[in-house]
Backbone of each chain as ProteinMPNN parsed JSONL, in Angstrom:
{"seq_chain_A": "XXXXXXXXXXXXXXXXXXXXXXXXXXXXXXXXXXXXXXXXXXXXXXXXXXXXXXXXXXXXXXXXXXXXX", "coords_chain_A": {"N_chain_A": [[259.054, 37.592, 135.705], [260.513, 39.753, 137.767], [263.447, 41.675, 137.86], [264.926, 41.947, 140.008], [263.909, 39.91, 141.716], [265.308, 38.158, 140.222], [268.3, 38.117, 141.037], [268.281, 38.569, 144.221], [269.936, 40.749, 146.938], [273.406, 40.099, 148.084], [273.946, 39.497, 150.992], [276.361, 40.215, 153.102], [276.326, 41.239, 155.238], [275.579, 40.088, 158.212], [277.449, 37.826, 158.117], [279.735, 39.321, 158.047], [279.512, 40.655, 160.575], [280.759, 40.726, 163.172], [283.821, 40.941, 162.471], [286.756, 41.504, 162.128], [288.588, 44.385, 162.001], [289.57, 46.3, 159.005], [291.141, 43.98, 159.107], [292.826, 41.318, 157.101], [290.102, 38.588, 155.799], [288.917, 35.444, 155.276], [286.55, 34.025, 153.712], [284.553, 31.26, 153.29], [283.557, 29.199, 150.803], [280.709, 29.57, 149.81], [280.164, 31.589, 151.302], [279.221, 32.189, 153.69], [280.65, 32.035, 156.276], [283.349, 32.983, 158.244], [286.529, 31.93, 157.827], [289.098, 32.174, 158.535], [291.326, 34.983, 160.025], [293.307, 37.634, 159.78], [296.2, 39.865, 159.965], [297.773, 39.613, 157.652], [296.871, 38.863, 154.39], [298.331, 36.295, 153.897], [298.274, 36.086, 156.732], [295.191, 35.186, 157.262], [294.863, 32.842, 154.937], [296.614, 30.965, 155.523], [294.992, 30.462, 157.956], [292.169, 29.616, 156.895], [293.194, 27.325, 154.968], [293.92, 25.902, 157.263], [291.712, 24.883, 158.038], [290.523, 23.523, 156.225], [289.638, 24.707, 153.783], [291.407, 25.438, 151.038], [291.106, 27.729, 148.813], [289.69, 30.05, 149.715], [287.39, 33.298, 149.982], [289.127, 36.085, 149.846], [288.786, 38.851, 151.471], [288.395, 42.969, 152.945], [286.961, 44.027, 155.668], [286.685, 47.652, 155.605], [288.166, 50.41, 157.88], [286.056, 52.972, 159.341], [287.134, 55.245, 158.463], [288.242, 54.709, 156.136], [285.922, 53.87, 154.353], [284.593, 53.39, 150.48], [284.495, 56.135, 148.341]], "CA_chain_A": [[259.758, 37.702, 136.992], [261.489, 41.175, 137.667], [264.909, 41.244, 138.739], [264.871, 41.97, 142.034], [263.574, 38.808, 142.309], [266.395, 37.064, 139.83], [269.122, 38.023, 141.478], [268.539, 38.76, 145.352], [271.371, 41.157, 147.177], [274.061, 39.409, 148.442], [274.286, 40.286, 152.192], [277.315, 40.07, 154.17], [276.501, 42.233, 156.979], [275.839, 39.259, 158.86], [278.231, 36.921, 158.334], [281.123, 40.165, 158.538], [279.419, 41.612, 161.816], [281.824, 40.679, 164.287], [284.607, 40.516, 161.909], [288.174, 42.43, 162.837], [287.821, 45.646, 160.736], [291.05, 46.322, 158.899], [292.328, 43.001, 159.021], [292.124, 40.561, 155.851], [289.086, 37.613, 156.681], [289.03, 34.641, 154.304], [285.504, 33.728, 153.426], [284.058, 30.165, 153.003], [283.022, 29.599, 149.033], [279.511, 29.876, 149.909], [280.234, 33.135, 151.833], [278.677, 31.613, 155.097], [281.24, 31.855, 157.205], [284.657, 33.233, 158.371], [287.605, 30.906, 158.026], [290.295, 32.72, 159.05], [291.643, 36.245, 159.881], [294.758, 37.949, 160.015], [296.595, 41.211, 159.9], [298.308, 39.642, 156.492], [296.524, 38.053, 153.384], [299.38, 35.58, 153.938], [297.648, 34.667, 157.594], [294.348, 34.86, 156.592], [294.432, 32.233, 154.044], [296.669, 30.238, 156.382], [294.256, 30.02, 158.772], [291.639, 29.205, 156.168], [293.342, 26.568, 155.073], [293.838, 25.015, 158.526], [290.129, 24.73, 158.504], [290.351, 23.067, 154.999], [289.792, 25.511, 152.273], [292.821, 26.141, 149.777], [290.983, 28.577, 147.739], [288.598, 30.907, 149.993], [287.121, 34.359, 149.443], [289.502, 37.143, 150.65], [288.799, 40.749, 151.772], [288.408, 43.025, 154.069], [285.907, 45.004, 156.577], [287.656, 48.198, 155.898], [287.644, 51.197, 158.872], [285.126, 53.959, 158.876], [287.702, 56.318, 158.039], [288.125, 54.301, 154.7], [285.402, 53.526, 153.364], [285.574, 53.765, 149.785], [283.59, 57.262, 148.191]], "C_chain_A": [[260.622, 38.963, 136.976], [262.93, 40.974, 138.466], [265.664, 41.202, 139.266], [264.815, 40.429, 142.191], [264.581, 37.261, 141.675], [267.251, 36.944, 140.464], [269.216, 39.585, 142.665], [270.38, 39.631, 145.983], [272.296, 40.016, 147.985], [274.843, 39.837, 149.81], [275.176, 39.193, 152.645], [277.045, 40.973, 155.483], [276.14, 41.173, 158.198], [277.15, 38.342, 159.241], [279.491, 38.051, 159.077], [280.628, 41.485, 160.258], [280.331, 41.83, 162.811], [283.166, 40.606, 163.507], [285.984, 41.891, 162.294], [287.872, 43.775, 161.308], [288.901, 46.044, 160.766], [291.357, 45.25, 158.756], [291.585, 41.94, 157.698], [291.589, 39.179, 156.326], [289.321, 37.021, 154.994], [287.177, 34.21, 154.7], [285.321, 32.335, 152.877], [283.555, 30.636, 151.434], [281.567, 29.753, 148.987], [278.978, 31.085, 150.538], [279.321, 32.903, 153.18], [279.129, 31.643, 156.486], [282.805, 32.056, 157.229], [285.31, 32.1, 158.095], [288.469, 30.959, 158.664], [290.24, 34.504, 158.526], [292.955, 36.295, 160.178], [295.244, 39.365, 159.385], [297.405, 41.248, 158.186], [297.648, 38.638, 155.575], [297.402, 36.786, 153.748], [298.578, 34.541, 155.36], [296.534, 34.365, 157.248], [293.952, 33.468, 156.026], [295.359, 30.805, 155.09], [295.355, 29.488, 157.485], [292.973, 29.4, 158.144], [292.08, 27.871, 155.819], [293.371, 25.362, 155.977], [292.379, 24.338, 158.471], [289.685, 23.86, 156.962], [289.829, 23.311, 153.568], [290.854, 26.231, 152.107], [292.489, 27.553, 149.151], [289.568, 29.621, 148.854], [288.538, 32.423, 149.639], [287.699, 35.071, 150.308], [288.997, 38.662, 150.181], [288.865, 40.937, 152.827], [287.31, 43.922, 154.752], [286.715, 46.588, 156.611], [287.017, 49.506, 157.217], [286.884, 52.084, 158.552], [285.933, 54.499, 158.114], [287.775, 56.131, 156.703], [287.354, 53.702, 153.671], [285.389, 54.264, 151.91], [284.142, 54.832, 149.155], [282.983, 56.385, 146.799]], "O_chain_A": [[261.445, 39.091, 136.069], [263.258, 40.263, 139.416], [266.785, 40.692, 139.25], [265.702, 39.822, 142.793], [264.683, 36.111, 142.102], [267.469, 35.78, 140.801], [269.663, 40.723, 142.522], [271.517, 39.3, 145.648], [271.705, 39.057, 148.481], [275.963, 40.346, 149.853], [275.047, 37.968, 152.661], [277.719, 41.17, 156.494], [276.522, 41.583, 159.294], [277.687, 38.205, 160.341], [280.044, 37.866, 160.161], [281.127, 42.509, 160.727], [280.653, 42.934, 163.251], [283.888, 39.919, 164.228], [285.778, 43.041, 162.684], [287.262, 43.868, 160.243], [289.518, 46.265, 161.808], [292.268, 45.296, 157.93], [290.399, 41.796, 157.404], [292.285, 38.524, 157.102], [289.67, 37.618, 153.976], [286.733, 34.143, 155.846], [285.997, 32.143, 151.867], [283.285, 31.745, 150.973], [281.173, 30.144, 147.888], [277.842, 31.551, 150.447], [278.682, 33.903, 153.51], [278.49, 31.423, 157.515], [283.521, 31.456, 156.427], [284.597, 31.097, 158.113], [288.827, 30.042, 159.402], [289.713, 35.108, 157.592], [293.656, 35.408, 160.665], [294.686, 39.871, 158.411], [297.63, 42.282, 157.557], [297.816, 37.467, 155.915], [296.523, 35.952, 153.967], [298.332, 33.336, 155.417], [296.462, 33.215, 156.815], [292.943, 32.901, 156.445], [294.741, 29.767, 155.326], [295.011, 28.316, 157.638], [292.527, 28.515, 158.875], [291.371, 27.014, 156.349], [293.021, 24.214, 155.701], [292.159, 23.224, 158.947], [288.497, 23.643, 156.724], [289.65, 22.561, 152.608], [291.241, 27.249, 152.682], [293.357, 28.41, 148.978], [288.453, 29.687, 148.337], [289.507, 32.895, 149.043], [287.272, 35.059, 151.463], [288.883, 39.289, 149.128], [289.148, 40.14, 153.721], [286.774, 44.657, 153.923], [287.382, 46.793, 157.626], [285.822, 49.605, 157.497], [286.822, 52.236, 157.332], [285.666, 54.378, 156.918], [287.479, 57.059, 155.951], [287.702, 53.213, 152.597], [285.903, 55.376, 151.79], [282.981, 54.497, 149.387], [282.07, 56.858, 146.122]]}, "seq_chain_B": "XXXXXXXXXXXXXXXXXXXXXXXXXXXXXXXXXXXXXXXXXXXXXXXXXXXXXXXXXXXXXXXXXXXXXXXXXXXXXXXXXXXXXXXXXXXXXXXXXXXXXXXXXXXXXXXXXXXXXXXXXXXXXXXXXXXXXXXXXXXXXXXXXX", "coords_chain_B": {"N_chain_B": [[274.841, 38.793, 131.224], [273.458, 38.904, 134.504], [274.038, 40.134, 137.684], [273.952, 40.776, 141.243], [273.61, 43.362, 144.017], [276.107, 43.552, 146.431], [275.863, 43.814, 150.118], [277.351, 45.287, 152.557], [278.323, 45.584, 155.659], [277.716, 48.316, 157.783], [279.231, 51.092, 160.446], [277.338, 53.95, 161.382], [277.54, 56.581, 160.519], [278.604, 60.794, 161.338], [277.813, 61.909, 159.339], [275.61, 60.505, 158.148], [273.874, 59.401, 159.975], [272.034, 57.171, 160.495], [272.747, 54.904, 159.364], [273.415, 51.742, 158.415], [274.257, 49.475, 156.735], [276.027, 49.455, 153.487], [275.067, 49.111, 150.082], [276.864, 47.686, 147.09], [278.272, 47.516, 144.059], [279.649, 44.863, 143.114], [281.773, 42.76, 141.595], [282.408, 38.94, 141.921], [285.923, 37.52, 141.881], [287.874, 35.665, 140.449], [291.67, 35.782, 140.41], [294.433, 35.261, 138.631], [297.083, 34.228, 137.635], [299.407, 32.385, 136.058], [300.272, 29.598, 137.399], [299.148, 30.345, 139.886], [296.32, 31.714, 141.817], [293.871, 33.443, 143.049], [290.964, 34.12, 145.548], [288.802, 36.671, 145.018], [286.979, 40.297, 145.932], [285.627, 42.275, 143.776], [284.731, 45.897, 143.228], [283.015, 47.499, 140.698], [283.732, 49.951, 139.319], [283.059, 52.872, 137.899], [284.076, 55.4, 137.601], [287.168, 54.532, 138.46], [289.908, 54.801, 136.246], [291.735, 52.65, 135.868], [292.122, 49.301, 136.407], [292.601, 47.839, 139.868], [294.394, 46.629, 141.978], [294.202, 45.434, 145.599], [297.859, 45.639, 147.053], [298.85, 42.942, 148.194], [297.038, 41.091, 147.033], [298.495, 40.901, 144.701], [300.807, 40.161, 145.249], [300.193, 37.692, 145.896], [299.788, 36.693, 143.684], [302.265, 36.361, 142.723], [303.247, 38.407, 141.651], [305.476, 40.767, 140.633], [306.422, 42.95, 142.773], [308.027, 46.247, 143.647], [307.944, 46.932, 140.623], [308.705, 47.573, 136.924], [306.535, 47.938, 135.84], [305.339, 50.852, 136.478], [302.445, 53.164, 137.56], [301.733, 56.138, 138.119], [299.302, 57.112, 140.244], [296.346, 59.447, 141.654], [293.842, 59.515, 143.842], [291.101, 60.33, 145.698], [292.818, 62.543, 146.852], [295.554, 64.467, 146.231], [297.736, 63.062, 146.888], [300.017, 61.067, 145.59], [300.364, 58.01, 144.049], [301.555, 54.364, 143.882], [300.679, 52.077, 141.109], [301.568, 48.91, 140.45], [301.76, 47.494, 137.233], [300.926, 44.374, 135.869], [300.414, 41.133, 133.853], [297.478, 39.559, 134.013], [294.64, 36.919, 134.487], [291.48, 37.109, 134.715], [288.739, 35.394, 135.881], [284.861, 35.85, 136.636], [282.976, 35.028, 138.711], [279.903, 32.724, 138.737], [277.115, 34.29, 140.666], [275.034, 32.746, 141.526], [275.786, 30.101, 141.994], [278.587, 29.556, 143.8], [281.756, 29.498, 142.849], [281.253, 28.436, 139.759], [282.204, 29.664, 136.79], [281.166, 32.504, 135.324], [282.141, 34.2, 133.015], [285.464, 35.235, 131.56], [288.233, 37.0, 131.226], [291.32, 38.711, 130.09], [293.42, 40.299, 131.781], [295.635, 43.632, 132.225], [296.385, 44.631, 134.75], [296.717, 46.48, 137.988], [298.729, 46.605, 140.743], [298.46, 48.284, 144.506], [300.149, 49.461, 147.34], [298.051, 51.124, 148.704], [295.287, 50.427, 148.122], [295.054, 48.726, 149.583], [294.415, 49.005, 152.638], [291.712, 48.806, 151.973], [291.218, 45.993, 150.895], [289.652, 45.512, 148.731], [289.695, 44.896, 145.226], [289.292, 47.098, 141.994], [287.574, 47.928, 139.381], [288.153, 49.51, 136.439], [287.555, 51.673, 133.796], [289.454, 51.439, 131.391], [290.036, 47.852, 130.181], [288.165, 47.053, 131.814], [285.437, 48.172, 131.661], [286.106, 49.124, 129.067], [285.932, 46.89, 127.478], [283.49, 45.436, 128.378], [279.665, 46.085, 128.274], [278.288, 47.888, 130.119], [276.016, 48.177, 133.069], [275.069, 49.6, 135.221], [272.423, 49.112, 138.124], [270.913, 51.001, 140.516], [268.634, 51.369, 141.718], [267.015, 48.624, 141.411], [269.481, 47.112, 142.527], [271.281, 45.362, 140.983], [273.604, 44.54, 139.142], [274.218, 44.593, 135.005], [276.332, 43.121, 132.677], [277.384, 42.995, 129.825]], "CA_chain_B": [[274.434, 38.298, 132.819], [272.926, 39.857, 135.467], [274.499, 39.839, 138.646], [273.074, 41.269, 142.402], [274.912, 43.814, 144.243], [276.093, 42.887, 147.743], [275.712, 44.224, 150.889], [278.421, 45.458, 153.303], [278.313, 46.837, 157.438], [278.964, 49.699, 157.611], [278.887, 51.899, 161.451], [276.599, 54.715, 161.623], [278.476, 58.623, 160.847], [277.723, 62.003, 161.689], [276.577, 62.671, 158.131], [274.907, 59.358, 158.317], [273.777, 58.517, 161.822], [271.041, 55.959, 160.766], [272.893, 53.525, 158.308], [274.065, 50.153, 158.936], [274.71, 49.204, 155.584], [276.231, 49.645, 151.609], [275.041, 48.362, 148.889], [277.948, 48.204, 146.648], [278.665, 46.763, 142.617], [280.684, 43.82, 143.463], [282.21, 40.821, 141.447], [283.676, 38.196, 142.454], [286.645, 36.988, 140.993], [289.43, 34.877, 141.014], [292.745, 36.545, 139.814], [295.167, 33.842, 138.101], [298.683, 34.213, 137.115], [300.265, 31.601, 135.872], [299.85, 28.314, 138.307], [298.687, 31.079, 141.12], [295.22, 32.152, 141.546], [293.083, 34.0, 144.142], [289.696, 34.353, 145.441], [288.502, 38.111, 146.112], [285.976, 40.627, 145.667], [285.832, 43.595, 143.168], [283.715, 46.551, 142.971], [282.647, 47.713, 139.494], [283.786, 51.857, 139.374], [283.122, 53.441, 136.498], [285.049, 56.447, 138.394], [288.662, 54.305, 138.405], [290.872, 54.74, 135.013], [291.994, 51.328, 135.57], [291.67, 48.01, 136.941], [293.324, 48.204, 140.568], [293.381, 45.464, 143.391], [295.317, 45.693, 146.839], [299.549, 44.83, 146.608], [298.6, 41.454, 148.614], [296.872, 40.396, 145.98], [299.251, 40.9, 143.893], [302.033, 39.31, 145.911], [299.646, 35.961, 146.409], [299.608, 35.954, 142.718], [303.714, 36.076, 142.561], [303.475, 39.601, 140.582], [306.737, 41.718, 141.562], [306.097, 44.476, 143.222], [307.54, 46.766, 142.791], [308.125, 46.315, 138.789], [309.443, 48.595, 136.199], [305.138, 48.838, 135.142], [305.031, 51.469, 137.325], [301.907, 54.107, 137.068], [301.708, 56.699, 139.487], [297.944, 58.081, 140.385], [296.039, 59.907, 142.265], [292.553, 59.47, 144.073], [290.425, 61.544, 146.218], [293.496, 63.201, 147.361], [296.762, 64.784, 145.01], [299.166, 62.672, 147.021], [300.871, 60.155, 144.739], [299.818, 56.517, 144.914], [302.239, 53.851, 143.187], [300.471, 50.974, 141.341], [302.147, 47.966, 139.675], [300.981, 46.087, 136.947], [301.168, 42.965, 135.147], [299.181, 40.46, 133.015], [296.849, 38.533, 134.73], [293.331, 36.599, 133.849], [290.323, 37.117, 135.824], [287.3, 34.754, 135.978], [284.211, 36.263, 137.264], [282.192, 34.07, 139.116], [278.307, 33.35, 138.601], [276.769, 34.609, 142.08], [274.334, 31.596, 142.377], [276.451, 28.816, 142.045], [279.732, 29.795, 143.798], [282.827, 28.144, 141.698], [281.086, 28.492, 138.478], [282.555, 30.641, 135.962], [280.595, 33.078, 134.254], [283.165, 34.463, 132.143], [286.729, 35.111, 132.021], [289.438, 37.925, 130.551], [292.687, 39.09, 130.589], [293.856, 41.646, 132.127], [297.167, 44.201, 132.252], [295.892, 44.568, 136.132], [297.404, 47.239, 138.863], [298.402, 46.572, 142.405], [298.858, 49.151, 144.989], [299.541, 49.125, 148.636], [296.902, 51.711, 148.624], [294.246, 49.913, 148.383], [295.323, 47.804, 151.125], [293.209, 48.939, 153.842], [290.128, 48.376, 151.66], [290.781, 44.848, 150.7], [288.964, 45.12, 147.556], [289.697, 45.251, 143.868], [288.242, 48.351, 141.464], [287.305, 46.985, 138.257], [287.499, 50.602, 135.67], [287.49, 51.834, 132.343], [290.524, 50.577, 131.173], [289.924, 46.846, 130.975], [286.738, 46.592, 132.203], [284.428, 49.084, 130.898], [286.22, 49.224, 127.508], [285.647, 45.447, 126.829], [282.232, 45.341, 128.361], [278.627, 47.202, 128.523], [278.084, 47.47, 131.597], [274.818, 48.824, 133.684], [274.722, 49.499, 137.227], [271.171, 49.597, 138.256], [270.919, 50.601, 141.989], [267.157, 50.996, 141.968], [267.094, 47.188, 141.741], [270.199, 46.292, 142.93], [271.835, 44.666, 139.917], [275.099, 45.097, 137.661], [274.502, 43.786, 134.043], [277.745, 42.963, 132.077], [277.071, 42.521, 128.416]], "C_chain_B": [[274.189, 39.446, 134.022], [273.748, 39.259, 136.619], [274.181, 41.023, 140.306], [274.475, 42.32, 142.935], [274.986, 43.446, 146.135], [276.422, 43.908, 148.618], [276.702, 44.225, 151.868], [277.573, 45.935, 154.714], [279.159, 47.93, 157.124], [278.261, 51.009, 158.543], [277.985, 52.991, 161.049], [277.868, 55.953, 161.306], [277.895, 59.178, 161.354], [277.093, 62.046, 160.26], [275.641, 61.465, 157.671], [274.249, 58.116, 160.014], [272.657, 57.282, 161.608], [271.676, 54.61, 159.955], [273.645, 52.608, 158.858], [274.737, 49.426, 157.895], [275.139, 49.55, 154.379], [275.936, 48.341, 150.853], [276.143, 48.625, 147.778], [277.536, 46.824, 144.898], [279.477, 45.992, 142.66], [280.451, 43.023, 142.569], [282.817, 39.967, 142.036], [284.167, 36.908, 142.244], [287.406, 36.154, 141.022], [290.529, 35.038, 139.948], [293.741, 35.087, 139.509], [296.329, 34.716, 137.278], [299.275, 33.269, 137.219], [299.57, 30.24, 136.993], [298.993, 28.614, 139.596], [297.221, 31.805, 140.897], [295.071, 32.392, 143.151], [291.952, 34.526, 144.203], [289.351, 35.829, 146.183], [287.463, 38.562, 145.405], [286.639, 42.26, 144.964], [284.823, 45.012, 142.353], [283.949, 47.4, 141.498], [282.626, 49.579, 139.613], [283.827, 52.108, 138.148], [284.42, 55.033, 136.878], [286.784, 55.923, 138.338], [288.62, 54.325, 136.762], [290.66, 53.399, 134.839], [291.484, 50.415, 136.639], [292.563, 47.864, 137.628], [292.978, 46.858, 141.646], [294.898, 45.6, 144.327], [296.396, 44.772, 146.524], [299.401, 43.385, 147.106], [298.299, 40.547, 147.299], [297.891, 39.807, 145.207], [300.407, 40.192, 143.801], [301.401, 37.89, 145.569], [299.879, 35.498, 144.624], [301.272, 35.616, 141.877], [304.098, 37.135, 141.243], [304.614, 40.636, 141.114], [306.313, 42.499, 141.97], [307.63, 44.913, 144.187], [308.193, 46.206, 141.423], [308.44, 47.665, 138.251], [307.981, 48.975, 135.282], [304.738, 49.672, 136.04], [303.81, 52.538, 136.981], [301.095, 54.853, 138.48], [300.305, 57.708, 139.213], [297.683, 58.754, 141.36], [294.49, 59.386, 142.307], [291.694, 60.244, 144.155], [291.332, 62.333, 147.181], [294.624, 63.801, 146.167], [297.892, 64.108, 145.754], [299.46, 60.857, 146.21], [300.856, 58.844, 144.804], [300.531, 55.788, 143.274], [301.254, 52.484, 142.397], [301.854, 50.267, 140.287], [301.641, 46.909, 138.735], [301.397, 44.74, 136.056], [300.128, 42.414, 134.635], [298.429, 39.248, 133.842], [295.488, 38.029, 134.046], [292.419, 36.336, 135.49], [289.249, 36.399, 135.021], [286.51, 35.178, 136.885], [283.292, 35.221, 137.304], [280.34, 34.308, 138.963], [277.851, 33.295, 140.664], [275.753, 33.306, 142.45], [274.622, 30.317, 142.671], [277.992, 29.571, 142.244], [280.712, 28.838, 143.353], [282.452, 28.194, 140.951], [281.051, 29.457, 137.922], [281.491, 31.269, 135.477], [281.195, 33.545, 132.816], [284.25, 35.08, 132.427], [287.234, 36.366, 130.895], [290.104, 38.19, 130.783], [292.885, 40.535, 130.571], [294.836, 41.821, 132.665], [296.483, 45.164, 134.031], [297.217, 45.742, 136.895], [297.45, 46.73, 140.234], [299.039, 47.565, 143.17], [298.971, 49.239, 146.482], [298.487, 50.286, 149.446], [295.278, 51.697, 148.767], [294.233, 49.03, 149.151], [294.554, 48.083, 152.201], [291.832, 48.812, 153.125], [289.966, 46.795, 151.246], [289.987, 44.412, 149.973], [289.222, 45.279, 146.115], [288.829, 46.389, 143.152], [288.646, 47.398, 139.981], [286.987, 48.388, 137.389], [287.267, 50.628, 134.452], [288.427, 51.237, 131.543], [290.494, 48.898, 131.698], [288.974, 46.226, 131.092], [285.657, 47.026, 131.17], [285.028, 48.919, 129.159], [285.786, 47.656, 127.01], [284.245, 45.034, 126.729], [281.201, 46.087, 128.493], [277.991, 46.903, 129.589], [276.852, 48.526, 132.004], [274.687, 48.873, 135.178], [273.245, 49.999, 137.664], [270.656, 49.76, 139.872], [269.807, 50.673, 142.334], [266.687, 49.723, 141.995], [268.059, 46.403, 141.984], [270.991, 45.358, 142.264], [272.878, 45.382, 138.906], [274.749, 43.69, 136.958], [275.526, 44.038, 133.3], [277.144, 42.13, 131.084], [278.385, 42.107, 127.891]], "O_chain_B": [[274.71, 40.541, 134.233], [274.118, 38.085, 136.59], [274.299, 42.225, 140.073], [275.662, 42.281, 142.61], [274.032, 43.161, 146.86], [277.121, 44.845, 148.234], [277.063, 43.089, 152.175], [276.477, 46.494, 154.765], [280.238, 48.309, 156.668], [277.359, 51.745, 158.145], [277.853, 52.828, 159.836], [278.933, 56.036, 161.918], [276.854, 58.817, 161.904], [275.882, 62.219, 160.129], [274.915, 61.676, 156.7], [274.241, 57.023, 160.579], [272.454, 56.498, 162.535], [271.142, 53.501, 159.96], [274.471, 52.799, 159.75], [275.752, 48.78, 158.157], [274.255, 50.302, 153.969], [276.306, 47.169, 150.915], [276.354, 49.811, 147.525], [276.861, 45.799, 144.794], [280.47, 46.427, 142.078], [279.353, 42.487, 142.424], [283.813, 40.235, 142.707], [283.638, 35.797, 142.285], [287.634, 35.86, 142.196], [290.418, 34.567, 138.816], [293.666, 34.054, 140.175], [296.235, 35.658, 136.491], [299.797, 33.001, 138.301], [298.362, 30.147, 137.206], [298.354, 27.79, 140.25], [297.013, 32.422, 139.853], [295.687, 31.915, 144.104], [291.583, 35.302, 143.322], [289.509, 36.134, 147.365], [286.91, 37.904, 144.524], [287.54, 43.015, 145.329], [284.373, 45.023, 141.208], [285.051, 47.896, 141.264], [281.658, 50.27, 139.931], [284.607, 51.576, 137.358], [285.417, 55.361, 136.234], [287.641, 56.794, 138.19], [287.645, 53.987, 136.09], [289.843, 52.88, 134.078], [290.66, 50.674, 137.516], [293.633, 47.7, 137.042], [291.925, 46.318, 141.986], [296.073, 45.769, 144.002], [296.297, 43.657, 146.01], [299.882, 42.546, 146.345], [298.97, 39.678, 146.742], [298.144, 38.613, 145.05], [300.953, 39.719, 142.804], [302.082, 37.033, 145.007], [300.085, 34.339, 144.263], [301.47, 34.937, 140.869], [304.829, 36.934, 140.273], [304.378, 41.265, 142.146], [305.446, 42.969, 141.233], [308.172, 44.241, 145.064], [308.842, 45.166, 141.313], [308.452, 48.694, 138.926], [307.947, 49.822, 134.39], [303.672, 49.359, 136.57], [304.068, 53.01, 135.874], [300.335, 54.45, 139.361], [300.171, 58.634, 138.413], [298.595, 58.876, 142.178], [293.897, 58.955, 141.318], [291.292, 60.908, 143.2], [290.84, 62.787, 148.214], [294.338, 63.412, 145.034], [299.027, 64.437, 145.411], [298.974, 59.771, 146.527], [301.439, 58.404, 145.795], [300.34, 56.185, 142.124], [301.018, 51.653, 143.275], [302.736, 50.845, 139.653], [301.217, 45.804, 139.072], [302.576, 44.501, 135.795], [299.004, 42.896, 134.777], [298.942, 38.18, 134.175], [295.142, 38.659, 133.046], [292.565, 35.801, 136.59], [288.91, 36.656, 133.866], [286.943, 35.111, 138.035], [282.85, 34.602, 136.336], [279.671, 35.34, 139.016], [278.21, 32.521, 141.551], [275.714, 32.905, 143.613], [273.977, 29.547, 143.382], [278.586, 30.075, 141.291], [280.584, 27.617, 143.434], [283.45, 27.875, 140.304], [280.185, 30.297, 138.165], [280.64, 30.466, 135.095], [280.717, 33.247, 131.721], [284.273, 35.597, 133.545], [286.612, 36.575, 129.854], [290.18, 38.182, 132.012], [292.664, 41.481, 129.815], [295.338, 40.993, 133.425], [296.244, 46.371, 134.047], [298.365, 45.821, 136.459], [296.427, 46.446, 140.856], [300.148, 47.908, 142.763], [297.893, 49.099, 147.06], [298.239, 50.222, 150.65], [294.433, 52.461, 149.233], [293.154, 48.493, 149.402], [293.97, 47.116, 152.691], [290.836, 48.714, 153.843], [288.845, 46.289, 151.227], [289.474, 43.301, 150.108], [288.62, 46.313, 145.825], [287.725, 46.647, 143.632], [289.535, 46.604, 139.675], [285.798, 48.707, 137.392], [286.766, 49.641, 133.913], [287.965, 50.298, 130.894], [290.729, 48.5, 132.839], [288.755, 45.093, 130.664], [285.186, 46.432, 130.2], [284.287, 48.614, 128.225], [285.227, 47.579, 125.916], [283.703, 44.528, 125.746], [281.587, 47.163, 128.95], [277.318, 45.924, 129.912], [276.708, 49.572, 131.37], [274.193, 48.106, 136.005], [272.939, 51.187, 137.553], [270.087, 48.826, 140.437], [269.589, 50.067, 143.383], [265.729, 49.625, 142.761], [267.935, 45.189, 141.824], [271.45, 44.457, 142.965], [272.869, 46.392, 138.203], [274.774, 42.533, 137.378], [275.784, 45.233, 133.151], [276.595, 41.036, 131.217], [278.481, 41.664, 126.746]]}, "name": "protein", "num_of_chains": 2, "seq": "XXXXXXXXXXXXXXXXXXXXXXXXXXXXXXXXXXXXXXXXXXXXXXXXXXXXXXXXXXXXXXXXXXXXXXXXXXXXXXXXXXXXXXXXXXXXXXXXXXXXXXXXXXXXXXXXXXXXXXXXXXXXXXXXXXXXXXXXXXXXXXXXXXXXXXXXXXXXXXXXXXXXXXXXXXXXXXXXXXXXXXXXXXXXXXXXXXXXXXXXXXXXXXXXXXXXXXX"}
């Protein structure tokens, strides 16, 4: 089996299409689905929680200007 | 362990008017200090010194900022970028079963509000690379970590 085929990329460009760009998005643990956003890690994970994950995956969509070289 | 590299959006430029996407060297980790832990993502630079992740982080994990580990760098610019670090332990997660450890180390970690608009951790030489043998293979899309 070659291993391409072990370990498939791991696309987000779906799930983070519509996602606020700049602002920090909390990620479901299966990476499936927003939870929460917010202008501060702090809401973010708030709002995540609301939705009933303690522990989700943060980052962020950053702006063109910053992507990283 | 082998691990895939993941796929970002990413608008169209002028010096790129057709792309939609990066493929990028990502782990992803969960940073732990003490009773505090956090789930994020951190791309594998052989290019960073050290091992850097945005000041949030750093805050969520109840690391002072600023601190008296101060170490002042530079990027792709000469203006002066503060990080802060402290001792923390990172567990890198296995990508096919999210929540299950692959393996874990400690690390004298940087945070900077610098990397704040990228919202991602750099994982460098210091740290990273010196502990492990690492392979970035972008013709198939895979970082192995020996």
């Amino acid at each position: 089996m070659s291993p391409v085929s072990l370990s498939p990329v791991i696309d987000l460009t779906d799930v983070l299409k519509d996602a606020p760009v700049g602002e920090w998005i909390a990620l479901s643990k299966d990476r499936s689905e927003i939870l929460g956003t917010g202008k501060t890690l702090e809401d973010a994970l708030k709002a995540a929680k609301l939705r009933g994950e303690d522990e989700p995956i943060v980052l962020k969509v950053p702006p063109v200007s910053a992507l990283i070289l | 362990m082998i691990f895939p590299f993941w796929t970002f959006p990413a608008p169209p430029a002028a010096a790129f008017p057709n792309r939609a996407f990066i493929k990028r060297p990502i782990l992803h980790v969960t940073l732990q200090r003490g009773t505090r832990s956090v789930n994020a993502l951190a791309i594998v630079d052989s290019g960073a010194d050290e091992c850097v992740f945005p000041a949030s982080l750093g805050t969520a994990l109840g690391v002072p900022i600023p601190n008296p580990n101060v170490y002042v760098f530079s990027g792709t610019t000469d203006q002066p970028q503060n990080a802060y670090f402290d001792n923390i332990h990172v567990h890198v997660w296995k990508h096919v079963t999210p929540g299950e450890i692959a393996f874990s180390f400690d690390l004298y970690a940087g945070f900077c509000d610098t990397l704040e608009h990228v919202g991602l951790g750099l994982l460098g030489q210091n740290g990273f690379f010196s502990r492990y043998k690492v392979t970035i293979d972008h013709t198939n899309h895979i970082l192995e970590v020996v």
